[in-house]
Steps between C-alpha positions, in 0.01 A plus 500: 500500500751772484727445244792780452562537129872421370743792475609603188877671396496768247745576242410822255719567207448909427528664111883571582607167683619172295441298849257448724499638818318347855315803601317330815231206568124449547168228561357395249268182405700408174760645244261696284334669805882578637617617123161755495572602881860585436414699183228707717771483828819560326450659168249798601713731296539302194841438511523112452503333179525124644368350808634144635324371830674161680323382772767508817442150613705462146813665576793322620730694642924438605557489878643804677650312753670320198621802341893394509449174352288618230673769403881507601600262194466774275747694701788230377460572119685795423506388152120647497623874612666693231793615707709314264462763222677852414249728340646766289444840616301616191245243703344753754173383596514160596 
């Protein structure tokens, strides 16, 4: 019996990052054998400090095609957009 092991989606965190970051996918037979393929796949040069793996059967992703409805209502509160606001103009950077 040939059995395909499950894919795997990678997130590595690096020394100067505060988030994780998906940096690609692989097979592997479990978590710990994904977490110790990543590290040897993705993290060659030692610059990851944290390594998540989520098996992609897990993710649940919004619908493209659904894009307008899922998104659009956001569009109709200004009151989240700070348009609203004078900034002084000792305030140069922001």
């Amino acid at each position: 019996m040939n059995q395909e092991w499950p894919i795997w989606e990678i997130f590595i965190r690096s020394k100067n990052g505060l988030e994780h970051r998906h940096c690609g996918s692989l097979h592997a037979a479990d978590a710990e054998m994904a977490i110790q393929n990543a590290r040897d796949v993705y993290t060659r040069r030692q610059e990851g400090v944290s390594i998540w793996v989520v098996e992609s059967k897990e993710i649940t992703a919004s619908n493209p095609a659904k894009n307008g409805e899922m998104f659009e209502p956001a569009a109709d509160k200004v009151y989240r957009h700070p348009t609203f606001y004078e900034l002084p103009d000792e305030i140069k950077h922001m």
